[in-house]
C-alpha positions in Angstrom: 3.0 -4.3 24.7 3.3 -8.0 24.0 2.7 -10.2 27.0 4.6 -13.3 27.1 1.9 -15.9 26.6 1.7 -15.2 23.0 5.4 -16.4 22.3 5.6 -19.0 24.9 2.4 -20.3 24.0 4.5 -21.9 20.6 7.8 -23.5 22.3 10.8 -23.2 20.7 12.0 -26.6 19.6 15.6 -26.1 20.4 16.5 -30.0 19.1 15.1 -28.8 15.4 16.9 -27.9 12.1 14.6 -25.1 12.0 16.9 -21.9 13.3 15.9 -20.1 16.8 14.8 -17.0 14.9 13.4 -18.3 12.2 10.6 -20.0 15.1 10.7 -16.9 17.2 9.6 -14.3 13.8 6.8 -17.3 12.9 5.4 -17.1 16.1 5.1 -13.7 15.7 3.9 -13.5 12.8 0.9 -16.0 13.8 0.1 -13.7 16.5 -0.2 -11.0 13.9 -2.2 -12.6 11.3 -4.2 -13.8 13.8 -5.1 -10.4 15.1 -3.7 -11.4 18.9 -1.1 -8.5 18.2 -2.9 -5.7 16.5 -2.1 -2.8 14.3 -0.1 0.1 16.5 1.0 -2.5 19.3 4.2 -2.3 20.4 6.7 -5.8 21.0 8.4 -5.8 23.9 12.4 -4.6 23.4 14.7 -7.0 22.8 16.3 -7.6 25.7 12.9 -8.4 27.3 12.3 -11.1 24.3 15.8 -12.6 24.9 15.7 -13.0 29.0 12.0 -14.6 28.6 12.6 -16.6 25.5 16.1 -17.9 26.7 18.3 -17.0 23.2 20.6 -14.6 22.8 20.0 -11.1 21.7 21.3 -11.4 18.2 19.0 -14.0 17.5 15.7 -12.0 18.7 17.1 -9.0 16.7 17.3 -11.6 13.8 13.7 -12.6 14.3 12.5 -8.9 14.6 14.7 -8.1 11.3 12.5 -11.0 8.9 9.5 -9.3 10.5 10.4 -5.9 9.3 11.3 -7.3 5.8 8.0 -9.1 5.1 6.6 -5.6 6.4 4.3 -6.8 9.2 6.4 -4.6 11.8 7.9 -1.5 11.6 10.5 0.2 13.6 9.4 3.9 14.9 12.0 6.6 16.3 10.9 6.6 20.2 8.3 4.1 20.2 10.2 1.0 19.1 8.8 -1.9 17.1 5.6 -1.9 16.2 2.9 -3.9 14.0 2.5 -2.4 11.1 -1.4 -0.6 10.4 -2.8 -2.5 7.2 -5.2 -0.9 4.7 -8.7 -2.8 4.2 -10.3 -1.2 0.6 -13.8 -1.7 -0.6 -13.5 -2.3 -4.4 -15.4 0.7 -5.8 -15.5 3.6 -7.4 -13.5 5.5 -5.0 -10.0 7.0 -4.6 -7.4 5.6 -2.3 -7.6 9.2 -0.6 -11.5 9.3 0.1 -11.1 5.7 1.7 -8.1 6.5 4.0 -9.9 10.0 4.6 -13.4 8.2 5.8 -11.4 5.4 7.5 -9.8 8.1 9.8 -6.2 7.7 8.8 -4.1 10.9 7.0 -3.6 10.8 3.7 -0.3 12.7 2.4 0.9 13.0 -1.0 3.8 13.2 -2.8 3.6 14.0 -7.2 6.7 12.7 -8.3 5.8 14.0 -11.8 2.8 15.9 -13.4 3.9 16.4 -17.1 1.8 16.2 -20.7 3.8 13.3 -22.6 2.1 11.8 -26.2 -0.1 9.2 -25.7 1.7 5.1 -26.8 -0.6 3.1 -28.7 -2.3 1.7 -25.7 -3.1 4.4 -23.8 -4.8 6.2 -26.6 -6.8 3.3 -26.9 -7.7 3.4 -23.7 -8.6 6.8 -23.5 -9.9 6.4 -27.0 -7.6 9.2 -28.4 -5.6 9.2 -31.5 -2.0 7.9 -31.1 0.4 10.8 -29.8 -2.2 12.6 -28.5 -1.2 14.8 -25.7 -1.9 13.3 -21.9 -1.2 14.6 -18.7 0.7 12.0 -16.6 1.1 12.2 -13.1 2.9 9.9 -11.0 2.2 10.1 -7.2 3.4 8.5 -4.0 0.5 7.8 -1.4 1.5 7.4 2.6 -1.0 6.4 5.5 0.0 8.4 8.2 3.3 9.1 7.4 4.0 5.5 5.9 4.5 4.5 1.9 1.6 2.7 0.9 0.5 3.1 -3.1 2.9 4.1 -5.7 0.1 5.9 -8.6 0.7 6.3 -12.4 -2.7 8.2 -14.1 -3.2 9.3 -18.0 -6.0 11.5 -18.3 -6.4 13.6 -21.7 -4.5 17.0 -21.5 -6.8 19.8 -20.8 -9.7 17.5 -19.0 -8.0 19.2 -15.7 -8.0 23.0 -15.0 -5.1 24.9 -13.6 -2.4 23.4 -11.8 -3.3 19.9 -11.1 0.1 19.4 -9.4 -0.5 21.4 -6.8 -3.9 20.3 -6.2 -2.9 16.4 -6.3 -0.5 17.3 -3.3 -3.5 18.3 -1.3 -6.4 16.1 -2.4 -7.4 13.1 -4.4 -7.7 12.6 -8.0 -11.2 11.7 -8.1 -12.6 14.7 -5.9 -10.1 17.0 -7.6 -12.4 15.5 -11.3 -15.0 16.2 -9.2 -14.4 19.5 -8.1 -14.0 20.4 -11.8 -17.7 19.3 -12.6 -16.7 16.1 -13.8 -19.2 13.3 -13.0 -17.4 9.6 -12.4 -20.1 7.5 -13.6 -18.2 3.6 -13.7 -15.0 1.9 -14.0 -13.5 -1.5 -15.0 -10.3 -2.7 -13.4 -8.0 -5.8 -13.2 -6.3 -6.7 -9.9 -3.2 -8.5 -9.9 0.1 -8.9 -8.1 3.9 -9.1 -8.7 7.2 -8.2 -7.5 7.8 -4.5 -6.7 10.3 -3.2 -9.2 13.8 -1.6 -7.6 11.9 2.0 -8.2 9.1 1.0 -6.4 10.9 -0.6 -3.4 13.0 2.1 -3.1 10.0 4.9 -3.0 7.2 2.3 -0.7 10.8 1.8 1.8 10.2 -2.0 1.5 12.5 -5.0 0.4 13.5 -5.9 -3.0 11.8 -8.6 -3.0 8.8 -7.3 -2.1 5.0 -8.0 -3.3 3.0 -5.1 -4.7 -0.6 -5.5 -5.3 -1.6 -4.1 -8.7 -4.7 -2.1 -10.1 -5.3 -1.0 -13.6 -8.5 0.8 -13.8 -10.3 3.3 -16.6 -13.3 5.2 -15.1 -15.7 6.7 -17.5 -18.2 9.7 -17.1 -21.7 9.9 -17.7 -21.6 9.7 -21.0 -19.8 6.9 -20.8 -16.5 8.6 -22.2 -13.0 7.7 -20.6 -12.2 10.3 -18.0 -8.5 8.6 -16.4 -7.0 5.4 -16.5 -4.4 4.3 -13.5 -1.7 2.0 -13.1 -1.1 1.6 -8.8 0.4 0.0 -6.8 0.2 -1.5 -3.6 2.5 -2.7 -1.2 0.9 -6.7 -0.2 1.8 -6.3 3.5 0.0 -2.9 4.0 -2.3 -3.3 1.8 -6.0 -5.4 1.2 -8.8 -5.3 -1.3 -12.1 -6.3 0.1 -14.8 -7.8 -2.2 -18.9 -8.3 -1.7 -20.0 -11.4 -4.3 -23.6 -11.8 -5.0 -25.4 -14.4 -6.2 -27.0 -14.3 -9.9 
């Protein structure tokens, strides 16, 4: 539960054009970016915040409100308002499921489509097929434990997976569901970027309009060096980090 000290530590300047709430959600927010409040712990309710702050409730509720919105708290049926978990990734040559699997969080997973559509001019190049070649594209929704995290488009050439692969993507990841089909993952080149999430992708990560969604466009190869998938994600900024080792050459 939040103690006091970490609000009061940050006075509010009553005589300032800055608004009560405003103040209140940045000294919050500091808390939480500074890893005082951490991941799962709860605020205090609001009428606790309003009889030790000294405002009135509709301006902590206000406060709590742009804290929800930039997605650094969350509001949980019997539990109240809580800091929202965040999602550290190692850049390699791993799914988004194997890393929230060996990080100890559940995975879950939505396909929103799994359908063979004719490859556009780009992603035939990619995949180094002829234009209009068929490709199985699936589109998936990833959650961390129970909460929207990665929105995931993949093109991977029809056939290349055996059976159902809808049903399969529900229960497991891409990459160990190649795997699983003898397919070796031998390297991969990606771009990182960011942007605003679309209305779609708001809608389906439960986040604000404005929100920021990290983005990752990778193609992975095999052994052979032939292109196996390529993936357009992404990832919603305030749940989400990519973590990077550099190495001197």
């Amino acid at each position: 539960m939040l103690g006091g000290a970490q609000v009061t530590e940050r006075p509010l300047d009553r005589n300032s054009p800055i608004p009560l709430y405003f103040q209140i959600a940045e000294n919050l927010k500091r808390a939480i970016e500074d890893g005082t409040l951490k991941p799962g712990e709860r605020l205090d309710n609001e009428l606790d915040l309003t009889e030790r702050l000294g405002v009135s409730r509709p301006t902590v509720r206000q406060a709590v409100q742009r804290l929800v919105e930039q997605g650094l708290v969350v509001r949980r049926r019997g539990l109240g308002t809580v800091v929202a978990p965040r999602i550290l990734r190692s850049v390699a040559l791993t799914s988004l499921y194997d890393d929230l699997s060996a990080s100890h969080r559940h995975p879950a997973t939505t396909v929103l489509s799994a359908r063979e559509i004719e490859a556009d001019d780009e992603i035939a190049t990619v995949l180094s097929l002829p234009p209009g070649a068929p490709v199985l594209f699936a589109e998936r929704l990833r959650l961390a434990d129970g909460t929207p995290l990665a929105i995931m488009k993949n093109f991977l050439p029809a056939g290349l997976l055996k059976g159902r692969p809808e049903d399969a993507l529900e229960k497991t990841g891409l990459y160990e569901l190649l795997r699983s089909q003898g397919i070796r993952l031998q390297a991969g080149e990606q771009v990182i970027g960011a942007r605003r999430a679309t209305a779609h992708e708001a809608n389906l990560l439960q986040a604000p309009r404005n929100a920021t969604v990290l983005t990752m466009a990778r193609t992975t190869f095999d052994h052979e060096g032939k292109p196996v998938e390529h993936g357009r994600h992404a990832y919603l900024a305030d749940r989400y980090s990519f973590k990077m080792t550099l190495v001197s050459q």
